[in-house]
C-alpha positions in Angstrom: 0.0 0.0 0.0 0.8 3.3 -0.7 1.0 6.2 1.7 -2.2 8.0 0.4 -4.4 4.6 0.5 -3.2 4.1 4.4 -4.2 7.3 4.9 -7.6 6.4 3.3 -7.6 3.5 5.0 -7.0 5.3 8.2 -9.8 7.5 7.7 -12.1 5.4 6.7 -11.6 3.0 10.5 -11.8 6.3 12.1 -14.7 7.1 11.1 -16.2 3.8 11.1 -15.3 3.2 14.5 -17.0 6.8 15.3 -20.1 5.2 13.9 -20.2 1.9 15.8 -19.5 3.7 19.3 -21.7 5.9 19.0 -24.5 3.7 18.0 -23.6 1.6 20.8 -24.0 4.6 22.9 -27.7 4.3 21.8 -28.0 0.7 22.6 -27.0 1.4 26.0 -29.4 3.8 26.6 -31.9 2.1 24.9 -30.9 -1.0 27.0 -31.1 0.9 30.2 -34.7 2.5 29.7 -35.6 -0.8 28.7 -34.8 -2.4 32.3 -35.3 0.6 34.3 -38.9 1.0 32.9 -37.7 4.8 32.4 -34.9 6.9 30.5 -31.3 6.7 32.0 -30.1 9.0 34.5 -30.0 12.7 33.1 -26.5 12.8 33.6 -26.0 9.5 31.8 -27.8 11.2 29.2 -26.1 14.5 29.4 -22.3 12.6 29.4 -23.5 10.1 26.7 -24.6 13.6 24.3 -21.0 15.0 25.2 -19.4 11.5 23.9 -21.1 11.4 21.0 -20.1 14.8 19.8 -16.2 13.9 20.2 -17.1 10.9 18.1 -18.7 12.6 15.7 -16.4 15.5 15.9 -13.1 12.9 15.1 -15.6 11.4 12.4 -16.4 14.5 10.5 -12.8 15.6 11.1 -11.8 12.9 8.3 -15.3 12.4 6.2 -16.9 15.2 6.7 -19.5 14.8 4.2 -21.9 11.7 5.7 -24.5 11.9 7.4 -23.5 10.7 10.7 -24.4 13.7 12.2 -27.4 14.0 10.6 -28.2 10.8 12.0 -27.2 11.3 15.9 -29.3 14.2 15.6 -32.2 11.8 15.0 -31.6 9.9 18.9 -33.3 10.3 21.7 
């Protein structure tokens, strides 16, 4: 491989992994309100927001034209 397709390649786990945690993020939540007969914690919710918007943050950084955030926007 050639240095511009690692850095391709590079991007494109960056901004996969972005996706997966911050779906899995969701699950959580959605796991928790699930047992708890209620929505998480506020501050859960409020630390969980904060984490997804340094995911999506490093995500955009390197593909910056998805819809990823468009997306997160879309959780509750």
């Amino acid at each position: 491989m050639n240095e511009p397709e690692i850095k391709e390649m590079l991007a494109d786990l960056i901004w996969l992994n972005a996706l997966i945690a911050t779906e899995l993020i969701q699950v959580t939540e959605n796991t928790s309100a699930i047992l708890r007969n209620s929505p998480p914690p506020q501050s859960c919710l409020a630390e969980h927001h904060a984490l997804r918007q340094t995911a999506l943050s490093m995500a955009e950084k390197y593909r910056p034209e998805t819809v990823l955030g468009q997306h997160l926007g879309k959780h509750q």
